[in-house]
N, C-alpha and C positions, 0 to 999 in steps of 0.2 A: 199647443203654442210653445214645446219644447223645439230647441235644436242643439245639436252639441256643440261645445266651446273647447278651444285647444288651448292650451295651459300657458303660452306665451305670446308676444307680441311687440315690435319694437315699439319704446317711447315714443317715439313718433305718430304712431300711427295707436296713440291712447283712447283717443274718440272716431276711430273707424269701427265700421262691424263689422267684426269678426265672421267667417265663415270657415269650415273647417271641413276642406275640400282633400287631405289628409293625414294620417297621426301618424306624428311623432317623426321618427329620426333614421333615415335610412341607413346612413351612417353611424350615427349613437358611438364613437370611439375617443374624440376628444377630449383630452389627459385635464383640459379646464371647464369641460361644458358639465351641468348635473341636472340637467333640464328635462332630458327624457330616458335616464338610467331606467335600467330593467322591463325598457315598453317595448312592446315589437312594432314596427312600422309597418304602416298598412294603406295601401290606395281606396278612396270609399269611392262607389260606385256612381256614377254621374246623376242617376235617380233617387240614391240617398242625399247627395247634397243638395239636388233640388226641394226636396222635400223638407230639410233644411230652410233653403231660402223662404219657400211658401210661408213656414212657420216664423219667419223673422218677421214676412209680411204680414202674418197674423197679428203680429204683437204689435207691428209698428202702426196698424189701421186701429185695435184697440183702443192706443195710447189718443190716437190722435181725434177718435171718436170722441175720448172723455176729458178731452181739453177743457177746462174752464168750468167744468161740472162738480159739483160738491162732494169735497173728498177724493179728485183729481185719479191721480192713475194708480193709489192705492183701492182706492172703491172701485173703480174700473176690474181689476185683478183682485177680490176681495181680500185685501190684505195679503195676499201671496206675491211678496215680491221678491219671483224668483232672478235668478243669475241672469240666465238671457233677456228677461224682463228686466233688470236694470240695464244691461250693456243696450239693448235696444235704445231704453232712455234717454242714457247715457250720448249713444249716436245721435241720436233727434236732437237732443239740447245743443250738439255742436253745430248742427245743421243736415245732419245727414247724406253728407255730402261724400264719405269716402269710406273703402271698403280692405279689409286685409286677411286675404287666403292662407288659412294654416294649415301645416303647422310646419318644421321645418325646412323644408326641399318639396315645395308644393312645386314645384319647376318641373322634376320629376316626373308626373302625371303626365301621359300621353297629351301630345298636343292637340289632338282633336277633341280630345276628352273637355280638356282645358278651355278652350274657343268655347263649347257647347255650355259649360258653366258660366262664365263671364259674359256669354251673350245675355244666357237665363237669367243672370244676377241682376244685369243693366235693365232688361227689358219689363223685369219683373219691380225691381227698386229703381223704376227710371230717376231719382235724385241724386242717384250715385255719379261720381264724375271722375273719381280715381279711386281705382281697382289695385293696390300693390299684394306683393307675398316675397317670402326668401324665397331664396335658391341657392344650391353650392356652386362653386367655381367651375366644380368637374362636371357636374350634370349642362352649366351654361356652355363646358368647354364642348360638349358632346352636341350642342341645339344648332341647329345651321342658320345665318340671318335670318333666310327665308323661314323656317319656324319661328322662329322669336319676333318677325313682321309681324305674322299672320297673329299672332297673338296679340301686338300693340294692335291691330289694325281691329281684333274683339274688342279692345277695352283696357287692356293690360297699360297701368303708367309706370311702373315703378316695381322693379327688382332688389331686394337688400340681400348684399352679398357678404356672408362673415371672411373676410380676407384675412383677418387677425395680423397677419407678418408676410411679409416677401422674401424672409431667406430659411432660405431650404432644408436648414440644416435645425431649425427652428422647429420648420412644420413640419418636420420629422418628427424629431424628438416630444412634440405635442399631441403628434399620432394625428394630426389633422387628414390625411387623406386626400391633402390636394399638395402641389408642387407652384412656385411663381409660374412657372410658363402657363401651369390650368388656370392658375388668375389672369394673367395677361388676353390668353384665347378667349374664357370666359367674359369677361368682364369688356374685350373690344365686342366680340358678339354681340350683346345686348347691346352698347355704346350705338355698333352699327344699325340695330334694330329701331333705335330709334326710341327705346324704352329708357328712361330714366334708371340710372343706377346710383346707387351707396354704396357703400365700402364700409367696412368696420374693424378698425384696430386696434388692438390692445396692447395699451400702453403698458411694462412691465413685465409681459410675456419671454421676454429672455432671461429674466434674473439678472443677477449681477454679471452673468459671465457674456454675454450675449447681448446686451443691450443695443452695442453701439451698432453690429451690423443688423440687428435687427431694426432701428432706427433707420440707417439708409438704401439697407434693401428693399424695404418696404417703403420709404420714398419713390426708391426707383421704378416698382411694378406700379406704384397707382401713376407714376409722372406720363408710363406708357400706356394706362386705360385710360386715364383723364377721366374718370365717375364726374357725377354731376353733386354728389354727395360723400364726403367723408364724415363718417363718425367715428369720437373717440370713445374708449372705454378701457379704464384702468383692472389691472387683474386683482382682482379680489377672490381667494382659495375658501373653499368649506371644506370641511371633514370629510363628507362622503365624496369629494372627487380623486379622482385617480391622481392626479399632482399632488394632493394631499400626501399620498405617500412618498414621494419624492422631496419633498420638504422636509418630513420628519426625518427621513434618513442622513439629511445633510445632500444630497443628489443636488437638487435644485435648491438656490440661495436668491429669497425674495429679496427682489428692490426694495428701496424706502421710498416713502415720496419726494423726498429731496431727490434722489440717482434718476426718478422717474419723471419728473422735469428736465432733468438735464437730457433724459433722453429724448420725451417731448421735443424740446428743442433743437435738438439735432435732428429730429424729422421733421419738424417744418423748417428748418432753414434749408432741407435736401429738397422739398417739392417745389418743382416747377411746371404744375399744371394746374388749370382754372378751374378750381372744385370750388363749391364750400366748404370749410372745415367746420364742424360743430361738438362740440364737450354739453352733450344736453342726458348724463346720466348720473346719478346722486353719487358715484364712486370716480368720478374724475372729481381732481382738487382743483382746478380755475374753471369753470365755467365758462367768465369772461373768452376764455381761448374762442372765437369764433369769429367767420370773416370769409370773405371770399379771397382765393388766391389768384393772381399773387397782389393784387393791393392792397391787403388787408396785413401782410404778412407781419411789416414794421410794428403796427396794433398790437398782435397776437403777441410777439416777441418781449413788448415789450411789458407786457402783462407777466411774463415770465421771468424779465429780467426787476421788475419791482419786487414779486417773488422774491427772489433770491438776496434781491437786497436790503430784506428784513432782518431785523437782529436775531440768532438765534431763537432767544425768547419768544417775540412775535410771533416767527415760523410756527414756532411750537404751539401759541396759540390758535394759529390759524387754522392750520391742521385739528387741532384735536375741536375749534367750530366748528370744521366742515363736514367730518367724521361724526360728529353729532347732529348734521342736518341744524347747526344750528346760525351755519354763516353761509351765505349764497354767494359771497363777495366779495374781494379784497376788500374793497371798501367797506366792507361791516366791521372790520378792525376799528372804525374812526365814531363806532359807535359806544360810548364810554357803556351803559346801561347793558346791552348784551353780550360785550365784553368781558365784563363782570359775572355776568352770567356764566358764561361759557368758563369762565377760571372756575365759577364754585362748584362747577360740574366735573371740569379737570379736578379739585381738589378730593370731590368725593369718589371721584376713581384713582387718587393714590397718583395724578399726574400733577409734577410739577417742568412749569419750563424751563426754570433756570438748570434741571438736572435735566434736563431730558425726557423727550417721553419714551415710553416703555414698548417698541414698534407691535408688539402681540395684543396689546390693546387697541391698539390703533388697527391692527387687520382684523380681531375682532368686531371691531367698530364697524366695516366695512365688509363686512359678512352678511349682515343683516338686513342688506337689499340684495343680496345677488342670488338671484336664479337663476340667471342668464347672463352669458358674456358680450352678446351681438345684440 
């Protein structure tokens, strides 16, 4: 009642079961990504990931044999509760309703291959009802409708696409490996398929030098896919990524969160297409930001224009709440009690606001969720 698990997975799709249809990173070049450093990438066989699925459905008839039984789904698995025996869990307790193909460019995988899993998956966990995985832009730019049908028409709801930026000179310099136009063909393909798409871009990915056309290029490429989902994600650097050294040399010169709102803002005033926008990852600083475009837009705005219109001071408190996971909210500011909180916290790391905070604390701060940038 083993199956293997792939190392990542968007927020979104927290309480899906994982399936890991194959590893790691065809690509692996990404000057910000440190997700699947040093793995080789490899297609698994269609009878290894069935064999897979059986065992999820092993775990999952277990669980649901010893409902209500004394001592529950640890006596059931004698105290061994392993990974995929929680994630199983884990799916059941959400309903079991939804499923996510790893591990990065599961898109990749021969379409018929693909079809014969997602059939297996459905037929075998018939409570499943949306099936998503990534995919890169270049491999969707390469899929013709007609394969990207045939695959909604298996099971397939939803593609997440890391778009990161729209301008070129960006996703060069990033080593991304795709170009706008591979986002643009990619991303109408799937659109036309009829599959559900995301988008995901990272706020701050230009630096200070770069921001601004990086804010409305990337406007511009998602205003002509029109995704059904935007997500955001602020660039947060470790050690071991490749931009890392491009930082320390002085090359590339990180935004602050203030430059990174304003940039924010200059990409959603540039979209003109009917997505959602969503900020649902613990390294964006409002949250709030979310909404359907474009009626939502005034909302979103103006969540950023309150931002901005905090005193110094506050800014700097709010910041160094959120960066501690310890404010969800503009509105936790109005709360005097974790307020206070969050100062004696700043105090004990040496941050005051009236001087400023220290920005290497603050991206340290903000290191310590990131595995992934999509």
């Amino acid at each position: 009642m083993e199956f293997e698990l792939g190392p990542i997975r968007p927020p979104s799709e927290a309480h899906s079961l994982p399936i890991r249809v194959t590893r790691n990173c065809p690509w692996n070049r990404c000057k910000f990504c440190r997700a699947y450093k040093d793995q080789k990438f490899e297609l698994r066989s269609v009878e290894e990931v069935k064999q897979d699925i059986l065992a999820a459905k092993a775990v999952q008839d277990r669980i649901l044999d010893c409902t209500g039984w004394p001592g529950g789904t640890e006596a059931a698995f004698a105290g061994e509760l392993s990974q995929p025996v929680r994630t199983v869990a884990n799916w059941l307790y959400a309903g079991g309703k939804t499923a996510f193909l790893q591990d990065a460019n599961t898109l990749i995988m021969p379409v018929d291959d693909l079809v014969k899993v997602i059939t297996f998956l459905k037929e075998t966990l018939p409570s499943i009802i949306r099936v998503t995985m990534y995919g890169r832009s270049k491999t969707a730019a390469r899929r013709s409708v007609e394969e990207l049908t045939r695959l909604r028409e298996a099971g397939l709801s939803r593609i997440h696409i890391g778009l990161e930026s729209g301008y070129d000179p960006l996703l060069s310099l990033m080593n991304k490996g795709a170009t706008a136009a591979d986002h643009i063909r990619g991303g109408k393909n799937v659109a036309a398929s009829g599959i559900s798409l995301c988008v995901y871009v990272v706020l701050g990915l230009g630096g200070v030098k770069m921001w601004q056309d990086h804010a409305t290029e990337t406007a511009r490429v998602i205003n002509e896919v029109n995704p059904e989902y935007i997500r955001l994600r602020t660039l947060a650097i470790t050690k071991d990524m490749t931009l890392n050294r491009e930082v320390e040399s002085g090359s590339f010169v990180r935004s602050s969160d203030e430059q990174i709102i304003e940039e924010e803002k200059l990409f959603i005033e540039n979209l003109s297409c009917h997505s959602k926008l969503v900020s649902d990852h613990v390294t964006d600083l409002l949250p709030e930001i979310e909404g359907w475009l474009p009626v939502d837009r005034d909302r979103m705005l103006a969540a950023i224009d309150r931002f901005q219109d905090l005193t110094p001071v506050e800014r700097a408190i709010f910041r160094m709440g959120r960066r501690l996971s310890m404010y969800r909210r503009l509105d936790d500011l109005n709360d005097p009690d974790l307020s206070e909180e969050v100062e004696r916290t700043m105090a004990r790391l040496g941050q005051d606001g009236e001087k400023g905070l220290d920005e290497n604390v603050v991206y340290a701060l903000m290191e310590r969720f990131v595995r992934w940038q999509s």
